[in-house]
C-alpha positions, 0 to 999 in steps of 0.5 A: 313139791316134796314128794307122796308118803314114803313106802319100802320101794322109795326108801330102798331107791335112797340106798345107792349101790356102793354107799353103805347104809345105816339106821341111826336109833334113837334109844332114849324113849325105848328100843325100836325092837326087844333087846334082852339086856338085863336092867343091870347091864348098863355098860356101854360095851354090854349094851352094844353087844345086847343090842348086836345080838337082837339086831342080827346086824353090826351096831356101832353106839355114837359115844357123846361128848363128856359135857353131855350128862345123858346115861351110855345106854341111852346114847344113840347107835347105828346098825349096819345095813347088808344093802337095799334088800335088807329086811331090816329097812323095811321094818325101820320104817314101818316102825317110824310110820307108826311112831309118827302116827302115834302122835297123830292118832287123837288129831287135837284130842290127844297130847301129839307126842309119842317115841321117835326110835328111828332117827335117819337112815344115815348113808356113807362110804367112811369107816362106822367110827367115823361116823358115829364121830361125825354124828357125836359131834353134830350132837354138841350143841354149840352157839354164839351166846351163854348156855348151859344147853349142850345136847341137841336131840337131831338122833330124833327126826322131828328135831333134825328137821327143825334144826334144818328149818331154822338154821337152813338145810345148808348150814346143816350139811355143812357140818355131815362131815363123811355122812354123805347123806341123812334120809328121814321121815317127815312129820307128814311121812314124805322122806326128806334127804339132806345130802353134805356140802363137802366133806370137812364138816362145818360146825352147826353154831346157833345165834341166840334168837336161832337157839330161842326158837330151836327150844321151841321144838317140842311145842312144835312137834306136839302142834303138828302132830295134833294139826296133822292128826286131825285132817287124817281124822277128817279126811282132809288134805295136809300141806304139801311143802314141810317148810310151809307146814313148819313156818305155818306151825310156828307162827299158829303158836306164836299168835297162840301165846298171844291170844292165851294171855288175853284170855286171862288163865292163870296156868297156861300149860304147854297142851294149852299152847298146843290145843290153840295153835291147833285150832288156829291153824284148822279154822279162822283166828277170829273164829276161834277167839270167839269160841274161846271167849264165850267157852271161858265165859259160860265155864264162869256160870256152870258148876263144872268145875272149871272157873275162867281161872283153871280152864284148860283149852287142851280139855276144851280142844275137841268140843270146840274144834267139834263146834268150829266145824259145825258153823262152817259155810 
C-alpha cells in the first residue's frame, strides 16, 4: 500500500545523509517562484544566472538534445539543495501539493489540468553536470518505430509516472544512470521513489503500442485530476494503489471512446473523453450510458442551444454526475 499524503517531515526523511539533493523544475508552464528576468533575456546562461539570484541556491539548466525543438529558457533545471533542513524543501512541496490540486479543484466540473512546476526531488552523489546529462538524455524520446516524437516531458511528475506504468518502473530506473533516486509526488499526493538498478543507464526505448499509449498522457492526467477532484469534492476515499488508479484511469477512457461514438456527437472533444471517463469511473457503465442517452435525447426537444449533434458531455458533466448521485441506493 503506498503510503498517506506526503508532508515536509516524509519528505525531509527521503533525503539521506551524504547524498546531495536536488529539486528538478519544470519551467515550460511558469516558474515555481519570481524570477525577475527581463522578457528579452533568453539566453541560456542569463536565465541561469536569473534564476540562481531568485533561488538563492546553485542551479544547473538540463541542456536537451539538439533534436528537441523547445526554447533554453524553457528547458528544465535543478537546484541544489543545502540538505533536508533546507527551506526550500519545504516550500517545493507545498508548491506541488497546490499545483496538484489546482487540477483537482473543480472535481468533474472543471478542465483537471493545471502547471506541474516541481518535477522530482531528484538524489545523487555525482557531479551536477552529470546530472543534468543523465536527465537530457532521459528526456530524448527513443522507440522501436517511426517517429517524429523526440521529447518526453518526465521534468513533469504526472508524465513520469505514467512513463513508469507503462514501460515498469524497472525499465525506468535502468536508464537513472548516477540519479540514484527521483522522489515525486503522486496525482493522489503520496510520495513515489524509483530508486536506479545500477549505475550505467539503460535507455528507455518505447515499443509502438507503448508509445500509442504513452500519448495518451494528457487525457490521463486530466481524467484523474477530475476523478480525484470530485471524491475530495464528496468527502470520499481515493484509491490506495497508483497503479490500480492508473490502469482503473486508462481503461474508463478506453470504454469512454467507445461509448462517445455510440452516442452519435459530431465533434468529440478531449474534456468530453474526460468528462466520461470521469463519470465512469465514479458510477455504474450502465448508469451513465443511460443518463447520457436520455440527456442527448431531451437536449434534441429543448430550445437550448444544444442539438444531439453540438452536445458537449464536459458541459453536461456536472448535472449528470449531480443526477448519478441523486438515484444512488
Amino acid at each position: 500500500m503506498d503510503n498517506p499524503i506526503c508532508d515536509e517531515a516524509e519528505l525531509a526523511k527521503s533525503c539521506k545523509v551524504g547524498v546531495p539533493t536536488f529539486i528538478l523544475v519544470d519551467p515550460i508552464a511558469g516558474e515555481p517562484i519570481t524570477v525577475d528576468r527581463a522578457p528579452t533575456v533568453s539566453s541560456l546562461a542569463e536565465v541561469t544566472a536569473a534564476r540562481t539570484l531568485a533561488w538563492g541556491r546553485e542551479v544547473q539548466a538540463v541542456e536537451l538534445h539538439a533534436s528537441i525543438d523547445l526554447p533554453p529558457a524553457l528547458f528544465p533545471y535543478l537546484v541544489s539543495l543545502s540538505g533536508p533542513d533546507d527551506a526550500w524543501l519545504a516550500e517545493t512541496l507545498d508548491i506541488a501539493h497546490a499545483d496538484r490540486m489546482e487540477a483537482q479543484s473543480q472535481g468533474i466540473s472543471g478542465m483537471g489540468r493545471s502547471a506541474h512546476r516541481i518535477g522530482a526531488w531528484i538524489h545523487s552523489s555525482a557531479r551536477p553536470d552529470a546530472i543534468t546529462s543523465a536527465i537530457s538524455e532521459l528526456l530524448r524520446l527513443r522507440c522501436e518505430c517511426n517517429s517524429q516524437l523526440r521529447y518526453q516531458r518526465l521534468a513533469d511528475s504526472r508524465v513520469m509516472l505514467w512513463a513508469a506504468h507503462i514501460a515498469g518502473k524497472t525499465a525506468v530506473s535502468a536508464a537513472m544512470g548516477p540519479i540514484q533516486r527521483w522522489s515525486c509526488l503522486s496525482a493522489s499526493g503520496r510520495l513515489i521513489e524509483i530508486q536506479r538498478c545500477h549505475e550505467t543507464a539503460i535507455a528507455l526505448r518505447w515499443k509502438p503500442a507503448q508509445l500509442r499509449q504513452f500519448m495518451n498522457g494528457e487525457l490521463v492526467h486530466a481524467a484523474v485530476a477530475r476523478y480525484l477532484g470530485e471524491l475530495t469534492l464528496r468527502g470520499l476515499d481515493a484509491p490506495q494503489l497508483e497503479s490500480t488508479l492508473l490502469s482503473r484511469v486508462d481503461a474508463a477512457l478506453l470504454r469512454a471512446q467507445e461509448m462517445a461514438a455510440t452516442l452519435h456527437l459530431k465533434v468529440i472533444r478531449p474534456e468530453d473523453l474526460t468528462a466520461l471517463a470521469a463519470l465512469l469511473l465514479l458510477h455504474a457503465e450502465q448508469a451513465v450510458e443511460l443518463i447520457c442517452r436520455e440527456a442527448l435525447s431531451e437536449s434534441n426537444t429543448k430550445d437550448s442551444g444544444l442539438t444531439g449533434t453540438n452536445v458537449s458531455l464536459h458541459e453536461l458533466a456536472a448535472h449528470l454526475n449531480e443526477q448519478l448521485f441523486e438515484n444512488l441506493p
